[in-house]
C-alpha positions, 0 to 999 in steps of 0.5 A: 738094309731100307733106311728106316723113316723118321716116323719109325726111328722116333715111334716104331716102338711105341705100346699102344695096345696093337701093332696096327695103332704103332703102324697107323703113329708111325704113318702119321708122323711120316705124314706130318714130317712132309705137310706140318703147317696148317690145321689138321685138315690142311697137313692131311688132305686126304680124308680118310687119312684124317678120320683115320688119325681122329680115331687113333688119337680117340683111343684110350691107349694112346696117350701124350706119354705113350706117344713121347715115350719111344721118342724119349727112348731114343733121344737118351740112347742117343745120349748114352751114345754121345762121347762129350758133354749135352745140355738139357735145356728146359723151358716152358711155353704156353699152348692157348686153347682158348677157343674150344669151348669144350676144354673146360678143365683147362687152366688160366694162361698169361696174366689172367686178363681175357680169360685164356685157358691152355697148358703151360708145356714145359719141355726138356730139350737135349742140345749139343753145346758143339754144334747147338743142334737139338738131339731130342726131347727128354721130357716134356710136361702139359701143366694145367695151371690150378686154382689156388684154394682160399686161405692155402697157407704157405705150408700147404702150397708147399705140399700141393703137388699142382704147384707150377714151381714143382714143373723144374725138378719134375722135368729132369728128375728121372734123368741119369746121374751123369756128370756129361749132363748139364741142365740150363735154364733161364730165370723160371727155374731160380729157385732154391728148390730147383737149385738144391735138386740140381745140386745133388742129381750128380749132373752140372747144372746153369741156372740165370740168377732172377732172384738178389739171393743172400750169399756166404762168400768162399766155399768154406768158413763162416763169413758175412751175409752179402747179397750176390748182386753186389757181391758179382759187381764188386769183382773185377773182369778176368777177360772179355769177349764179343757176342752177336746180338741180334736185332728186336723190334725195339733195337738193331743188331750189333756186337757186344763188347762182354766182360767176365768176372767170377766168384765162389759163393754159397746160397743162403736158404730163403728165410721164407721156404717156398719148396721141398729142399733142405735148409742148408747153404748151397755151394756153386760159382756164381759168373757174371757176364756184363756190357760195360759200354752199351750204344748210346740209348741202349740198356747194357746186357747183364746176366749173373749164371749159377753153376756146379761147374768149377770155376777157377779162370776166365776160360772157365767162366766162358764155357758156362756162358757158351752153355747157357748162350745154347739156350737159345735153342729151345726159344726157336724150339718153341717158335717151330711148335706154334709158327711151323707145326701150328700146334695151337691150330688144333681143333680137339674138343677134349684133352684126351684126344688132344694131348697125344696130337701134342706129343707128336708134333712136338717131336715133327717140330724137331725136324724143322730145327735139323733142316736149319743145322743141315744147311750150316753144315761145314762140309755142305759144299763137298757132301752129296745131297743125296746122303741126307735126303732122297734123290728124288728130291733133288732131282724135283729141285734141281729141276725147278731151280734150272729146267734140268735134272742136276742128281750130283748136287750138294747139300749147299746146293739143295739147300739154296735151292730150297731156301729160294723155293721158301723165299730166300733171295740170297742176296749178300747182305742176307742172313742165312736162311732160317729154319722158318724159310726153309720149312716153306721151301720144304713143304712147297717141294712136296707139292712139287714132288707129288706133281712129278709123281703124277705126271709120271703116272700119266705119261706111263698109262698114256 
């Protein structure tokens, strides 16, 4: 049986009126997976591919959900498929439009200086927390910042369904009720709203604390009103552990020395209400995870994480931190949508042809995340390359690497070979290529490709 291409796994069951629409999406995607980066004329060189995809995207059947749909079906068949636990890790980036004059309806993005206009893209990746690859995306919301009415009372805010708070529990909210799943979120999603919807979804969740919330100590019993911060610093640490922190613009890399400390606690309800949740205590495990000697100059690193998980020992307390260390993964997530996919490039001139092209290079950009976790496999230096890409590939690369056709290499190989292609020079000191350096090798290799093709075509007519 063929193997089915990656635009058929993701959208060959996509309803979008006709079979020849799928056909047509399924095409695209295939053709995008080989030439993400650039502007829309950039990934498809061939004109009437293009006017093809303009008229695709113009049709009112194809939507950003009809496009996501087949995708989201996959990723949570592919879930219900998965023995042990996967994390739903839920971020929101902004998508900036600015220069389109004509998407007028679009709302304010940043901080309101400059006028910028886009979505607020709010996504729900599926992780797996053993080997921090991205299975899917379960959800993903385009938010179109509204504007606040004059004199909106609390209560009205409240009620407004375009408020940006609502974005978390509307992105897991149709997800199953399963305890294998657990929502991670950084900071944005702190709210009790959120916090309350999570609770009673019959999943675990891990939320960053942003907010000095009022807390109950225990889990039972009346107790006094402290606050959580003071009350996760008074505990002393059940264990430690090292942590790589990686290099900014503003510090070098090194390795953290964290403490771990935890306790039960019970959220008290704002006094303000500034959701749709009931006004009772929520019973979670608070654990804090701390660096109690930072380098000289440096600010120490602090994170106090809220969970359903049950929490009783140190062990414990450093499976929640290792959830929430995957999150991550959607920040490299959002990188591989605007620096490989270069989704903030396209050139629509209405939302309604624009939103669906979103939605497929939202699920291309997945696949630049793979090659990455493809090349760090353990068993990459005993597993042919051929049973994950076609020979053809290999024998291309095998023979720019080294003027000879080399069919038996493995993954390790292709992969060095492609980091190279990509600029990698694999020297000891170097990190191991990224999936940025790979996406470079990987699209100058189609370009290879599509040289060797043509040099065969002309050898066999002359």
């Amino acid at each position: 049986m063929t193997e089915r291409s990656f635009g058929e796994v993701h959208f060959g069951q996509a309803e979008l009126g006709n079979r020849a629409r799928t056909r047509r999406l399924v095409m695209l995607a295939d053709q995008l997976t080989r030439h993400p980066t650039g502007t829309l004329p950039q990934k498809l060189r061939d004109p009437a591919a293009l006017q093809a995809t303009y008229r695709l995207m113009s049709r009112e059947e194809v939507t950003h959900a009809a496009v996501l749909s087949p995708h989201r079906a996959e990723t949570l068949r592919r879930m219900s498929e998965h023995p042990g636990p996967l994390l739903v890790v839920c971020d929101g980036t902004e998508l900036d439009y600015t220069t389109i004059t004509s998407l007028q309806n679009l709302g304010q993005i940043g901080n309101g200086e400059c006028g910028r206009r886009g979505y607020i893209c709010q996504n729900c990746l599926v992780v797996d927390p053993q080997t921090r690859q991205a299975v899917g995306l379960v959800n993903q919301i385009l938010h179109v910042r509204a504007d606040v009415p004059a004199g909106e009372t609390k209560q009205q805010s409240r009620g407004r369904q375009s408020r940006e708070s609502r974005l978390w529990p509307d992105g897991t909210r149709d997800l199953p009720a399963d305890r294998r799943l657990i929502v991670v979120c950084d900071r944005g999603g702190d709210t009790f709203e959120e916090l309350a919807h999570e609770q009673h979804s019959g999943r675990r969740f891990v939320i960053r604390s942003r907010h000095n919330r009022r807390v109950l100590t225990g889990h039972a019993g009346c107790g006094r009103k402290q606050f959580l911060e003071s009350t996760l610093r008074r505990q002393a640490a059940v264990g430690s552990f090292t942590l790589p922190v990686a290099a900014t613009a503003s510090r070098p890399a090194r390795a953290a020395q964290l403490c771990v400390s935890f306790a039960a606690v019970r959220l008290v309800p704002p006094k303000q209400k500034r959701g749709e949740y009931a006004a009772q205590p929520l019973a979670v495990w608070a654990v804090r995870v701390w660096e109690p000697d930072p380098p000289r100059g440096a600010e120490g690193l602090e994170w106090i994480l809220l969970t359903n998980e049950p929490v009783s020992s140190f062990e414990d307390a450093l499976r929640v931190s290792e959830w929430y260390e995957c999150r991550w993964v959607v920040e490299e997530y959002h990188k591989a949508l605007k620096t490989g996919c270069n989704i903030e490039d396209l050139q629509f001139c209405d939302e309604l042809r624009l939103e669906p092209m979103i939605a497929l290079l939202s699920v291309v950009a997945l696949t630049l995340l793979n090659l990455r976790d493809a090349s760090r496999r353990p068993d990459a230096k005993i597993t042919s390359a051929s049973a994950l890409v076609a020979q053809e590939y290999v024998d291309v690369l095998s023979l720019w690497r080294h003027k000879e056709v080399r069919s038996q290499w493995t993954l390790h190989d292709f992969f060095q070979a492609l980091a190279r292609l990509g600029g990698h020079q694999n020297r000891k000191h170097d990190k191991p290529p990224g999936w940025l350096v790979l996406w470079r090798g990987w699209t100058t290799l189609q370009l290879l490709l599509v040289g060797a093709q043509a040099e065969r075509r002309r050898r066999k007519v002359g």
